[in-house]
C-alpha positions in Angstrom: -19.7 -54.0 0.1 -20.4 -51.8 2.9 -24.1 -50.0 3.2 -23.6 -46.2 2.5 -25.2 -45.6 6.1 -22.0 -47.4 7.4 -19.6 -46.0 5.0 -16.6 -44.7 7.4 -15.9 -41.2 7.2 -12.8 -40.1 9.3 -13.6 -43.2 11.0 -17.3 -42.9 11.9 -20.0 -44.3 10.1 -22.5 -41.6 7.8 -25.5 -42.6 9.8 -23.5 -42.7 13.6 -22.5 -39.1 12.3 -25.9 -37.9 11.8 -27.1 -39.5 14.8 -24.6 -37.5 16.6 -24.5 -34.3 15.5 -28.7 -34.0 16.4 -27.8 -35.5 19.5 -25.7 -32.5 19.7 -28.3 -29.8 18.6 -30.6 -31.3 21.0 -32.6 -33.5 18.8 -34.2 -36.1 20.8 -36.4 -38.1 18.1 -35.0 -39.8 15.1 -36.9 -41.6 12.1 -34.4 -43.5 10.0 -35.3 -45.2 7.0 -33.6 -47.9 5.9 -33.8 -50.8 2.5 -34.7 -53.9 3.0 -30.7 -55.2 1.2 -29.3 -53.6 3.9 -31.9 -54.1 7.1 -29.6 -56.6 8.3 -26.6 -54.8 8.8 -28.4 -51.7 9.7 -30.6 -53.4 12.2 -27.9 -52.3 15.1 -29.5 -48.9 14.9 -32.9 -49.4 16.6 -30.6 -51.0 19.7 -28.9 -47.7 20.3 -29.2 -46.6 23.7 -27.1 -43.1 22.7 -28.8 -40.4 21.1 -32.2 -39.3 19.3 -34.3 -42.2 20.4 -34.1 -43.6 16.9 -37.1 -45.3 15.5 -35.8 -47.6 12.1 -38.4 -48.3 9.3 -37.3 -50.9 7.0 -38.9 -50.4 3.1 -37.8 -50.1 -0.4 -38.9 -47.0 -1.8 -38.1 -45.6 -5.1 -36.9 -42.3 -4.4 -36.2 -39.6 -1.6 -39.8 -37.9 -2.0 -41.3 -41.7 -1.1 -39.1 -42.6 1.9 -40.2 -39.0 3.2 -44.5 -40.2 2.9 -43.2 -43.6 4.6 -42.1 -41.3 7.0 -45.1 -39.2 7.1 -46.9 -40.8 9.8 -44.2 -40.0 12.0 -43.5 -36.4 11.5 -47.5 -35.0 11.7 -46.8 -33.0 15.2 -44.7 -30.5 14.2 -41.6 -29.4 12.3 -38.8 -31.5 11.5 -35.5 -31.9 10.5 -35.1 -33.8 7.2 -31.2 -35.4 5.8 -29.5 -38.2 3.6 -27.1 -39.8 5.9 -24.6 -38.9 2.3 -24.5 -35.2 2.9 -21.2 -33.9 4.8 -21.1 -30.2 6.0 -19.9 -28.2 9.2 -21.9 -28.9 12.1 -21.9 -25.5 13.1 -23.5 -24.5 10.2 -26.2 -26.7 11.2 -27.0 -25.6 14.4 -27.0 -22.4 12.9 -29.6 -23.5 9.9 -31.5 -24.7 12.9 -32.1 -21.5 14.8 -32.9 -19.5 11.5 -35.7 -22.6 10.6 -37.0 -21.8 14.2 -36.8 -18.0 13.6 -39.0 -18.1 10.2 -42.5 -18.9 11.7 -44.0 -17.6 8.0 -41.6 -20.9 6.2 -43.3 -24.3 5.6 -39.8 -25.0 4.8 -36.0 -24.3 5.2 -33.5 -25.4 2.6 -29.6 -25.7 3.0 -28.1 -24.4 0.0 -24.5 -23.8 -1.2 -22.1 -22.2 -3.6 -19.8 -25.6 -3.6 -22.0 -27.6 -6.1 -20.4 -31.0 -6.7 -23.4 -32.9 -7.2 -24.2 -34.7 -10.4 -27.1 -33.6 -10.8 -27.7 -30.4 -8.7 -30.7 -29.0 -7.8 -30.3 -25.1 -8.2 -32.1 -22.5 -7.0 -33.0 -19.3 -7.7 -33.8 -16.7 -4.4 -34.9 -13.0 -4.0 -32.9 -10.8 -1.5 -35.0 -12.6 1.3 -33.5 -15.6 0.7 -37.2 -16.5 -0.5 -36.8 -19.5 -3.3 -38.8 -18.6 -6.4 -37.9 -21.1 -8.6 -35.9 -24.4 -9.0 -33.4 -25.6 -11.7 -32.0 -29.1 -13.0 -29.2 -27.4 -14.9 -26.3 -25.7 -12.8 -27.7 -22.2 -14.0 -27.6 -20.3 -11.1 -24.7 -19.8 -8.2 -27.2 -21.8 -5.5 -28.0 -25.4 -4.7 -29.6 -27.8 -2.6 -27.7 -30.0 -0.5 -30.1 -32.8 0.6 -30.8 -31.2 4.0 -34.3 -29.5 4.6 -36.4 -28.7 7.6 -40.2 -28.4 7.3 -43.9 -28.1 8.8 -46.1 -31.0 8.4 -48.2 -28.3 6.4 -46.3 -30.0 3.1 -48.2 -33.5 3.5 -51.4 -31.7 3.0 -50.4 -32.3 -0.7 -48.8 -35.9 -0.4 -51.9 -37.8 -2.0 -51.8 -35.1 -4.7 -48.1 -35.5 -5.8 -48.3 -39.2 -5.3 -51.4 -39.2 -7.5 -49.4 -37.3 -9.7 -47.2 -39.7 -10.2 -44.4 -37.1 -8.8 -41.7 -39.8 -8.3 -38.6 -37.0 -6.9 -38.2 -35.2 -4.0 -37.3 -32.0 -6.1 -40.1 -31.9 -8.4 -42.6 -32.5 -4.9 -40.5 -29.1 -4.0 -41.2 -27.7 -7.1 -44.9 -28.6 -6.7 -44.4 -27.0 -3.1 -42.8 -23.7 -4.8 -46.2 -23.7 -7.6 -48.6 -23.9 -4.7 -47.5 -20.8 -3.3 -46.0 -23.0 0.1 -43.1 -20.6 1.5 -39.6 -22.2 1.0 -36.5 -20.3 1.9 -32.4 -21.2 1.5 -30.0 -20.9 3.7 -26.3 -20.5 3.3 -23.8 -23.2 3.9 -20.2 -22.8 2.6 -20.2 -26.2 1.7 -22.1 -29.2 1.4 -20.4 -32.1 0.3 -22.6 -35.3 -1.6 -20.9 -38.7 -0.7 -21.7 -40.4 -4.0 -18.5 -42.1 -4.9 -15.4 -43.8 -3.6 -13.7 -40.2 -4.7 -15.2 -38.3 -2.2 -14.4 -39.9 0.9 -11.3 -38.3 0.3 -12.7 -35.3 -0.3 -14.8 -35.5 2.7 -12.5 -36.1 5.3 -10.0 -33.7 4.3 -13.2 -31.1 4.5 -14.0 -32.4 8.4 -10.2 -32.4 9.0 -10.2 -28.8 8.6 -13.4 -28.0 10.1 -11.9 -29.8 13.5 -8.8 -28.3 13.1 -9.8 -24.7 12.6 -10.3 -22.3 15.5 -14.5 -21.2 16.4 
């Protein structure tokens, strides 16, 4: 079975589309965490001589929230970009969450969120006219919802031991925690944001990226 990093979409592997689209925006340092089933086939990654200067960290973790304190260490010196390799959207859009994350100096953190909620289990949100996220969801009760890509300060690890003392074991309730704390998280818009969970949406996903190249701008 092939390792979701290296699942082929439109012929390129999830992770080698990541890697390339920051590459594009201008990214130039990459973490990439990776579990130890699939550190062999995935060990290719920290030979790459294209690209974010990648930097691959082999653990098991137990959820999203904990691969991002593995990461920790790494992302102390200032803002970064946070993704699952399983999250498919217009690379425009991006570039364009990207200026508005840079724009926001008074935001500890910038979420992508969209109307197109396919997720299983979508984190929703709900936003004032600022775009301002006051309040989070697990039930598909409002029009907004995550879509696994973020971009924060390091000011969000100053309550890492906290959560993990907590026992907060999901990235959305350490956002919820975030939101409680009085930490500044905004959305912003993407038309779509598709979640590569199932054999299904490969399908789904290619036809998306298939339009996005052929459409015009």
């Amino acid at each position: 079975m092939t390792p979701k990093p290296l699942l082929p979409i439109c012929g390129v592997p999830l992770i080698e589309r990541t890697l390339g689209i920051a590459k594009r925006a201008g990214i130039t340092d990459a973490c990439c965490i990776v579990n130890e089933q699939i550190a062999r086939e995935c060990a290719y990654l920290a030979r790459r001589t294209e690209g974010p200067t990648l930097r691959l960290v082999v653990r098991t973790t137990e959820s999203s929230m904990h691969s991002l304190f593995v990461l920790s260490s790494f992302l102390r010196d200032g803002p970064f970009c946070l993704t699952t390799v399983d999250s498919i959207f217009h690379e425009s859009e991006f570039l364009s969450f990207l200026q508005e994350a840079e724009r926001r100096d008074d935001a500890d953190g910038l979420l992508a969120v969209t109307r197109f909620i396919d997720d299983e289990r979508p984190l929703c949100v709900v936003m004032n006219s600022e775009m301002q996220i006051l309040d989070f969801s697990d039930s598909q009760s409002t029009e907004w919802a995550t879509g696994g890509l973020y971009y924060f300060t390091p000011r969000i690890f100053t309550l890492m031991e906290e959560a993990m003392q907590a026992g907060t074991c999901r990235l959305r309730n350490f956002l919820r925690l975030l939101n409680t704390r009085g930490f500044r998280l905004y959305g912003y818009p993407f038309s779509k944001i598709i979640d590569v969970d199932h054999k299904s949406d490969i399908a789904v996903a290619e036809a998306f990226l298939e339009q996005a190249a052929s459409t015009p701008g």
